[in-house]
C-alpha positions in Angstrom: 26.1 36.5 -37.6 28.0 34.3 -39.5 27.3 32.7 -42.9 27.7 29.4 -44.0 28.1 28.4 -47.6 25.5 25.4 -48.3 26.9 22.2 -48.4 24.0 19.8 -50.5 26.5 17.2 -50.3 27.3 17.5 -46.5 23.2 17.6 -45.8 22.4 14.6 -47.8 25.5 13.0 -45.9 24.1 13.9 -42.3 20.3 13.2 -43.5 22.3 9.3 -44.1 24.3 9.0 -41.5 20.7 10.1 -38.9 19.2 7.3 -40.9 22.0 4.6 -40.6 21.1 5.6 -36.7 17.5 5.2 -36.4 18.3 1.8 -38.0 20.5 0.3 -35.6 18.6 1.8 -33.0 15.6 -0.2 -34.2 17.8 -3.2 -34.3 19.0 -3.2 -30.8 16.1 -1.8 -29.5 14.1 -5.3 -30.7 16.5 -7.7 -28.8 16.4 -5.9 -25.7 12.9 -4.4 -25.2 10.9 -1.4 -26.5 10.4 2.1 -25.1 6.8 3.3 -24.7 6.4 7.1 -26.3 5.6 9.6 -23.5 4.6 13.4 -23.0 5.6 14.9 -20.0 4.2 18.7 -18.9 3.9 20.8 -16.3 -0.1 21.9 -15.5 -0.7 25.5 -14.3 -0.6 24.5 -10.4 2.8 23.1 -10.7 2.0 19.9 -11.4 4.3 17.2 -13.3 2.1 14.8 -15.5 4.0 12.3 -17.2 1.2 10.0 -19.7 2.9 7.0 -21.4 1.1 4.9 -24.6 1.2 1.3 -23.1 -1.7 -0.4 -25.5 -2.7 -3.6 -24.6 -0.8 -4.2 -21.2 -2.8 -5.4 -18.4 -2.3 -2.9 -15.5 -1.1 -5.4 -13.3 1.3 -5.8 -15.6 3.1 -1.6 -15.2 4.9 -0.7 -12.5 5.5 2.5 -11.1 8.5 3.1 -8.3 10.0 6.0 -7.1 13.3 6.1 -5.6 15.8 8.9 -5.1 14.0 11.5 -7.1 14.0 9.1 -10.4 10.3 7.8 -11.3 10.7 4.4 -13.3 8.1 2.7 -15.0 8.7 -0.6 -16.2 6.9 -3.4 -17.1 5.8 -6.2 -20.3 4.1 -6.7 -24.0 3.7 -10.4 -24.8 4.1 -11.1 -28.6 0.1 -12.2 -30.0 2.1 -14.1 -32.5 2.3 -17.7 -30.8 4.5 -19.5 -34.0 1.6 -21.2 -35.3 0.8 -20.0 -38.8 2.8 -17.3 -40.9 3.7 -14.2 -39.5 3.6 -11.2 -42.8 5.1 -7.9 -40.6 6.1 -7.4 -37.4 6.1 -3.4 -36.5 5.0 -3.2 -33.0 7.6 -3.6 -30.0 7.1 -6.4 -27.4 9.2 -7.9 -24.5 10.4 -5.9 -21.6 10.1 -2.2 -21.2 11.6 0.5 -18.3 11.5 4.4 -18.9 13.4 6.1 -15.7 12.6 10.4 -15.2 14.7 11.9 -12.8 12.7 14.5 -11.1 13.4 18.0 -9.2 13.9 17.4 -5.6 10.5 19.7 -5.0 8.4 17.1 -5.7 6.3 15.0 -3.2 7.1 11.8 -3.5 4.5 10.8 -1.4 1.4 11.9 -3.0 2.3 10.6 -6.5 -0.8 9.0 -8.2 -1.0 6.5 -11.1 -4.0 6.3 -13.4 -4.2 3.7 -16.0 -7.1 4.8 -18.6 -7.7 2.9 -22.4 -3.6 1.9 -22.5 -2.5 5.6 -21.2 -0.6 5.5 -18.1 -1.2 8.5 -16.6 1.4 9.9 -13.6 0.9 12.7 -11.7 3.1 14.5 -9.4 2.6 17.3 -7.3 5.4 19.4 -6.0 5.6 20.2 -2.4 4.0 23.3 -0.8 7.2 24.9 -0.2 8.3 24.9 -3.8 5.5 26.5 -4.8 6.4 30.2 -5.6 4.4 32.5 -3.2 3.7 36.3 -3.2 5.5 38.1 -0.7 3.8 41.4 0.4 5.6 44.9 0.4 4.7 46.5 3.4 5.6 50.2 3.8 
């Protein structure tokens, strides 16, 4: 193992320079859309489950496609503020969003299913039979 003298200097410099980061990220991330925060897991059946926070989006509003083993879901937050009276703080994201997972080449593409429950966007898909790991018997 090796040791490594530490630098206070050096980590108050990185902690900075990570912060100078999340700022312009913040910056660019307003003028061309917002990324909804997701989970993605594996259930106990080998299932993928991907759940995305999209609060106050209509569901006709989210789309779902899935081409070439990459799931994309995409869609649009309108602004509540309309101009007309003072706006104090602006935190949450608006405009156009699109989140693109590329996924294992055991899945099914065809039995993917989209839920859309109280602004959680829940995806689930299955893997294909085949990729399913099985339990061979030793015979004698």
């Amino acid at each position: 193992m090796t040791l490594v003298r530490w630098n206070p200097v050096r980590d108050l410099a990185s902690m900075e320079i990570d912060r100078l980061n999340r700022m312009f990220d913040d910056f660019y991330r307003t003028g061309r859309g917002w990324a909804p925060a997701v989970d993605i897991y594996e259930t106990s059946n080998r299932e993928f489950v991907i759940k995305a926070e999209l609060p106050e989006i209509k569901r006709e509003q989210i789309t779902v496609t899935f081409e070439n083993n990459v799931l994309t879901l995409s869609g649009e937050r309108s602004s509540e503020f309309d101009g007309q009276g003072t706006l104090h703080r602006a935190e949450r994201a608006f405009g156009k969003f699109t989140r693109s997972f590329t996924l294992p080449a055991t899945v099914d593409g065809n039995r993917i299913t989209a839920t859309y429950t109280d602004g959680v966007l829940t995806v689930r898909i299955p893997q294909r039979e085949e990729a399913k790991p099985k339990t061979i018997e030793v015979k004698p």
